[in-house]
N, C-alpha and C positions, 0 to 999 in steps of 0.2 A: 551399163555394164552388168554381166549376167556373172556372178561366181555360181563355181561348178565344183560339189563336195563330193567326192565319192569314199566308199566303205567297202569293206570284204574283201579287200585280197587277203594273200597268206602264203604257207606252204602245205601242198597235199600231195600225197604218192598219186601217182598211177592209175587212171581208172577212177579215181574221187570225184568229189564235185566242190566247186564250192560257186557264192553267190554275190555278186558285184550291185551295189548300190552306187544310184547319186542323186544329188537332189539340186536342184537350179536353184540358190537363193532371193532372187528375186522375180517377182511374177510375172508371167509372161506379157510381153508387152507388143501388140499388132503381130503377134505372131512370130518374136525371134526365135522362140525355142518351139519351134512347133517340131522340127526335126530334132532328137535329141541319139545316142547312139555310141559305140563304143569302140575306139581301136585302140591297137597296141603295139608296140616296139620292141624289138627283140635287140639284144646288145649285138651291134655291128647292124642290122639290119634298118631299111626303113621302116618308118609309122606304115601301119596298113589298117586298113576297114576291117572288122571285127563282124560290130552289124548294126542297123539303123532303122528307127522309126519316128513312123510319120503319127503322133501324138492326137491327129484331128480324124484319120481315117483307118491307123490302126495299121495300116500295108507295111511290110518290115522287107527287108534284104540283109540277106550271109555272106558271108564268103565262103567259098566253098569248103575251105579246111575246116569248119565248125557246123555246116548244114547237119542237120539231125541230132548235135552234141549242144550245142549252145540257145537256149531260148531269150530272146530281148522281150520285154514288157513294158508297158507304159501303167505310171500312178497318175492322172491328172489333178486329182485333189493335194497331193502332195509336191505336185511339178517335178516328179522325177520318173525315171527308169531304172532298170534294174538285166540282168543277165545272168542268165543261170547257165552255168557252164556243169555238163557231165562228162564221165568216160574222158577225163583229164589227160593228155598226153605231153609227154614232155618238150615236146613244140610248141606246147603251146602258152611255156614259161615266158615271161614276158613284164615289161609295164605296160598294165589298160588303162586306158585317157577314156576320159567320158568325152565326149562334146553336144553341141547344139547348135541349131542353126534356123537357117531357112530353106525352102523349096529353090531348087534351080531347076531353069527350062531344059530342056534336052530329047533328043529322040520325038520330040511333037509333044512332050508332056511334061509337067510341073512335078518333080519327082524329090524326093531326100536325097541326097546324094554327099560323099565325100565336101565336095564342091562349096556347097551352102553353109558347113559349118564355119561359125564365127569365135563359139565362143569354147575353151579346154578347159578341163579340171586339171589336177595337178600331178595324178597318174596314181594307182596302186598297184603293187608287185604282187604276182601270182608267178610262184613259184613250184615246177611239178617234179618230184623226183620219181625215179623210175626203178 
């Protein structure tokens, strides 16, 4: 079992930024959190992919709604990740789930994907007024 603590939501206007932590409390084991990454859920809406990396290689994937606003990072010394959300918009208020996982096959390649995640944090509310 992998607990998954995450930090930094809140509320910010418009065009702010703020910064999302989490940290996997237990150490990675044959590789379960080798994928670790962040989505969020809007009231009424489904969970959706945020953004995702691959912790061993570094290669990350967005969604399109946050490509150029949102950076994901990987800490390996500290087993966590982290997202740095700019130019805040109010779509993009939300609960963010951290997760972690593993690599799924797909398209000919071993990739991070939605897919592979195993394990959730418990979610933190970023809230954006406008």
């Amino acid at each position: 079992q992998v607990d998954l603590v995450e930090s930094g939501g809140g509320s910010v206007q418009a065009g702010g930024s703020l910064t999302l932590s989490c940290t996997a409390l237990l150490r990675d084991v044959a590789g379960i959190t080798r994928c670790m990454g962040w989505f969020r859920q809007a009231p009424g809406n489904e969970r959706e992919r945020v953004a995702i990396i691959d912790r061993v290689s570094g290669a990350s994937d967005y969604a399109d709604s946050v490509k150029g606003r949102f950076t994901v990072a990987k800490d390996n010394v500290e087993n966590a990740v982290s997202l740095q959300m700019n130019s805040l918009k109010a779509e993009d208020t939300a609960t963010y789930y951290c997760a972690a996982g593993v690599r799924t096959y797909a398209d000919l390649s071993w990739r991070c994907s939605a897919d592979g995640m195993k394990f959730w944090g418990k979610g933190t509310l970023v809230t954006i007024s406008s």
